[in-house]
C-alpha beads as a LAMMPS data file, in Angstrom:
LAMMPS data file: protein, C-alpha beads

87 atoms
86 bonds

1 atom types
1 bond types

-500.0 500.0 xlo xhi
-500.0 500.0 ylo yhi
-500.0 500.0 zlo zhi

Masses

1 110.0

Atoms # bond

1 1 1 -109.072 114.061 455.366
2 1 1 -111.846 115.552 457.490
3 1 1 -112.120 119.273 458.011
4 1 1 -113.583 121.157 460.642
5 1 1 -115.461 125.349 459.916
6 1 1 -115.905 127.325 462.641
7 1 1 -117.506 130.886 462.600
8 1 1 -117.323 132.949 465.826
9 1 1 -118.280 136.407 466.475
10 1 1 -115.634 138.095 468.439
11 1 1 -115.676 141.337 470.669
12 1 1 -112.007 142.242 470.165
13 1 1 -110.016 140.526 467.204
14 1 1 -106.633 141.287 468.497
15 1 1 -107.323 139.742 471.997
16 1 1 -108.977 136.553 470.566
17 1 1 -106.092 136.113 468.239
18 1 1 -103.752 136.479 471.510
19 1 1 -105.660 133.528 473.386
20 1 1 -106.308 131.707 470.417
21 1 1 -102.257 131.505 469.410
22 1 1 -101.486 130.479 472.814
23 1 1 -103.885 127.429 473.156
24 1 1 -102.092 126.433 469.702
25 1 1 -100.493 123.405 471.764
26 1 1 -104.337 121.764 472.909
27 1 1 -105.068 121.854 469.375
28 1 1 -102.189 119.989 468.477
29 1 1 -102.345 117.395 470.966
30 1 1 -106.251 116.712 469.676
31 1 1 -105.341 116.315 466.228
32 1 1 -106.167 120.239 464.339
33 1 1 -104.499 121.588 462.247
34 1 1 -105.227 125.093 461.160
35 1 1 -105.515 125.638 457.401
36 1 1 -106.539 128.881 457.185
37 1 1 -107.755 131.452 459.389
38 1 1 -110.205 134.561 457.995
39 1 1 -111.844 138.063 458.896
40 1 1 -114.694 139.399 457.267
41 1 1 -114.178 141.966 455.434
42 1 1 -117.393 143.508 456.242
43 1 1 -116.792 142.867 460.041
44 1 1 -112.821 142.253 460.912
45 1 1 -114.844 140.754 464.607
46 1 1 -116.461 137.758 462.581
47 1 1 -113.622 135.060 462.414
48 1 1 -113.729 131.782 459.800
49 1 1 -111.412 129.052 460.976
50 1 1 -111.066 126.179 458.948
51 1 1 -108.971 122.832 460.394
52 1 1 -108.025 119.551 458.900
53 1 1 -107.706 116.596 461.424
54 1 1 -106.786 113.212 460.997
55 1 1 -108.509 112.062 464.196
56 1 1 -112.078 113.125 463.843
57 1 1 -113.062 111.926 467.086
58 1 1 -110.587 113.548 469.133
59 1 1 -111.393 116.967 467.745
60 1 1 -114.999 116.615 467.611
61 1 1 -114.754 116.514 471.675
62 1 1 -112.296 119.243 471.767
63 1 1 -114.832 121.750 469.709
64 1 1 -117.858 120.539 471.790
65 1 1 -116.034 120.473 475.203
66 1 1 -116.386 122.469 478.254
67 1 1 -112.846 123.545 478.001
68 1 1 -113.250 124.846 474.846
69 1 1 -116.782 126.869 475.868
70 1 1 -114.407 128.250 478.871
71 1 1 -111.256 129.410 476.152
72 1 1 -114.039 131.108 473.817
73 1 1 -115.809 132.964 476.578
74 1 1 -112.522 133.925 477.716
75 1 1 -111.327 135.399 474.461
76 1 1 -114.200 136.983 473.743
77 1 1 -116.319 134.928 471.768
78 1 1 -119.793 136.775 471.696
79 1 1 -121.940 134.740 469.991
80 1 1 -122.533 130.911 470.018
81 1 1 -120.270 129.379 467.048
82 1 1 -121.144 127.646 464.161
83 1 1 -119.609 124.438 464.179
84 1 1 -119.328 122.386 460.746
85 1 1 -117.740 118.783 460.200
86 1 1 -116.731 118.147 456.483
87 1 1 -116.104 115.082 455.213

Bonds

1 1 1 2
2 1 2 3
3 1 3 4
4 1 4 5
5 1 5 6
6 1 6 7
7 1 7 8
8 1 8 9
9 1 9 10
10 1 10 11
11 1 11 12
12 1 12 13
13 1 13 14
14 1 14 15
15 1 15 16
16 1 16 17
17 1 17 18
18 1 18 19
19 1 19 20
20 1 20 21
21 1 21 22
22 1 22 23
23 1 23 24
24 1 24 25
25 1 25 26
26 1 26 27
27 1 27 28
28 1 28 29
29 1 29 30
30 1 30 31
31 1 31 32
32 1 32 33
33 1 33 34
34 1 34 35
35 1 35 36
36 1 36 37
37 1 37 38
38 1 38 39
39 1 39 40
40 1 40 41
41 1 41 42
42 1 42 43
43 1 43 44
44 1 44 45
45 1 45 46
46 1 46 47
47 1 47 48
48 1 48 49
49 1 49 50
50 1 50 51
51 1 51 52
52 1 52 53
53 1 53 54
54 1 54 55
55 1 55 56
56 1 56 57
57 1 57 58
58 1 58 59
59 1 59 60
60 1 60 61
61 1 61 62
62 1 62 63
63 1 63 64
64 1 64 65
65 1 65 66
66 1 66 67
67 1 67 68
68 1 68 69
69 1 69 70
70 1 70 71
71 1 71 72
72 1 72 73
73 1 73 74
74 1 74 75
75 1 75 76
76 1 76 77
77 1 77 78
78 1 78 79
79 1 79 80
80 1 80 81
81 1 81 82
82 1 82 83
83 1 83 84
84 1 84 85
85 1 85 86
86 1 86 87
């Protein structure tokens, strides 16, 4: 099944988390599937996300959409995220 990683610098971890849990239902409907969500522990701001999908396509256009650019700036994302597929 492909995975996607995504790294993100973050200003506030607590109000990311908040807008990331609540646009739980887009990332549903595109096909992720959180596996596992991490902090640094050097810096609690720098978040590791990694998702399974079973419709690559569909969630490769999610994580390079507008929409998605919007959400991130939104919650705080202050950096430009690293975006991997894994196969």
């Amino acid at each position: 099944m492909p995975h996607i990683f995504i790294r993100a610098k973050v200003a506030d971890f607590n109000r990311w988390k908040a807008i990331y849990s609540a646009n739980a239902g887009v990332r549903k409907i595109v096909g992720l599937k959180e596996e596992h969500l991490w902090r640094s522990a050097a810096d609690p701001n720098n978040v590791f996300i990694l998702f399974a999908t079973d419709n690559l396509n569909a969630a490769q256009a999610y994580v390079n959409s507008p929409e998605l650019r919007a959400k991130m700036k939104e919650a705080g994302v202050t950096d430009r995220p690293d975006i991997h597929i894994l196969l």
